[in-house]
C-alpha positions in Angstrom: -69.1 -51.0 -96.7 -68.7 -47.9 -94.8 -64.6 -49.3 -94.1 -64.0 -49.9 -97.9 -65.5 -46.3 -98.9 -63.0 -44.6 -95.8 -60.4 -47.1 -97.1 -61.4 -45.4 -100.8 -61.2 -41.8 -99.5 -57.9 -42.4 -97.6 -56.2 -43.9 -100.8 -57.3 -41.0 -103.1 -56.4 -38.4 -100.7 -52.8 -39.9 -100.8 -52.5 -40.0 -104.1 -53.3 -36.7 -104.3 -50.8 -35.7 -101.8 -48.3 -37.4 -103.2 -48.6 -36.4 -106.5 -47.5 -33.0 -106.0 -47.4 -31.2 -109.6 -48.9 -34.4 -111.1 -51.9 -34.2 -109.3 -52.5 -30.9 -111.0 -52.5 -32.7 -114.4 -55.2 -35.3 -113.3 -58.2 -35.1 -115.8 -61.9 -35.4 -114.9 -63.4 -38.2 -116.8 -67.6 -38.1 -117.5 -69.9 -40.8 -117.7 -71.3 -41.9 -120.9 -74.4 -39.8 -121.0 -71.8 -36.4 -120.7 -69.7 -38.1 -123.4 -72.7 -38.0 -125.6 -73.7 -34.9 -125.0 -70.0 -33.4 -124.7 -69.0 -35.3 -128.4 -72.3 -33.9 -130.3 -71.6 -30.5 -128.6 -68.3 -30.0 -129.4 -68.0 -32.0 -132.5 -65.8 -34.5 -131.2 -64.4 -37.5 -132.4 -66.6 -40.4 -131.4 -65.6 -43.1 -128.7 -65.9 -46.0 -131.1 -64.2 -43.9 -134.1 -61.1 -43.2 -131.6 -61.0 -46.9 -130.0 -60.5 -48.2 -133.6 -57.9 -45.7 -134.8 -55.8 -46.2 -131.5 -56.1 -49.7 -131.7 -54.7 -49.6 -135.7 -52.2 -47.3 -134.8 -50.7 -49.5 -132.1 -51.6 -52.8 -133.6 -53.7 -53.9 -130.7 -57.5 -54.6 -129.7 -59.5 -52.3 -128.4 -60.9 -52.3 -124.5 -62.2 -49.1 -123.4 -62.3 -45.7 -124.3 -63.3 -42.7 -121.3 -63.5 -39.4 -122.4 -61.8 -36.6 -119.8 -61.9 -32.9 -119.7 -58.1 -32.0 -118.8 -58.5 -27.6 -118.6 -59.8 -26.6 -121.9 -59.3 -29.3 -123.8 -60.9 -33.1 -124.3 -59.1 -36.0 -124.0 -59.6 -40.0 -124.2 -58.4 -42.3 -122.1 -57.8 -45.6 -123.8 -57.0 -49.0 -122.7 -55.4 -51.3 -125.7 -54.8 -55.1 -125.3 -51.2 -55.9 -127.2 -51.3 -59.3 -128.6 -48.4 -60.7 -126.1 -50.5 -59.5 -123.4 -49.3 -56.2 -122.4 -52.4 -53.7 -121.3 -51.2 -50.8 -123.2 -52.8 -47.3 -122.1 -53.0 -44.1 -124.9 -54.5 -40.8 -124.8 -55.6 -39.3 -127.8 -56.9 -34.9 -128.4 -60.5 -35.9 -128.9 -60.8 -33.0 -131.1 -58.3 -34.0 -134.1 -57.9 -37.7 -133.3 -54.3 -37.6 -132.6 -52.3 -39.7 -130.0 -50.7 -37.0 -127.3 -47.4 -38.3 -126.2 -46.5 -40.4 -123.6 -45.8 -38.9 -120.3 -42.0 -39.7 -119.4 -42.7 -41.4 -115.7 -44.7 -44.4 -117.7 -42.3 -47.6 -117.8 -40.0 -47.4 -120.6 -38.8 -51.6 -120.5 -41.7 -52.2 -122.1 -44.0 -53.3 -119.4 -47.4 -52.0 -118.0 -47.0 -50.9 -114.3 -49.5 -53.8 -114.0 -47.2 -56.4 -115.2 -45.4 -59.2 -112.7 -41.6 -58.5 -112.7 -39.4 -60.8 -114.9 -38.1 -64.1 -113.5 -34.8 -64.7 -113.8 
């Protein structure tokens, strides 16, 4: 156990150190007792109320929804299932309820980074 959580550390810490600039952009994501507490102090959008609007907005189904503090402002993180079977990740300003932008280094053929290449 104590191997997998070194393993763990030493993965983070590369990704970290690799990401440069990135790595400054990284949000902090609470648990769902913060969220709660965050969405009724804040008046935020609610988790379920932002996982179905995603999901209609990119004609997909819902799978999870994490909400992130990136600086000032509150973001969440949400993982969409497209119907051919592409995981499809959004973030949306959990303030207004508005999908931010994709960031240009995400895969533009299409594909989740997750996704097995093409055969030819």
């Amino acid at each position: 156990m104590a191997a997998l959580a070194n393993v763990c550390r030493a993965a983070v810490a590369g990704f970290v150190l690799a990401g440069g600039a990135h790595a400054a952009e990284v949000a902090a994501c609470l648990s769902a007792s913060d969220t709660r507490e965050q969405v009724r102090a804040h008046k935020l959008l609610e988790p379920y109320a932002a996982l179905k609007t995603a999901a209609q907005q990119r004609k997909a189904e819902a799978l999870s929804a994490r909400l992130c503090v990136n600086g000032d402002d509150y973001v969440y993180e949400i993982t969409l299932l497209h119907r051919d079977g592409r995981l499809i990740h959004v973030e949306m300003n959990a303030g207004t309820g508005k999908l931010i932008a994709r960031p240009a280094h995400e895969p533009k053929d299409g594909r989740d980074a997750h996704d097995q290449p093409a055969k030819n």
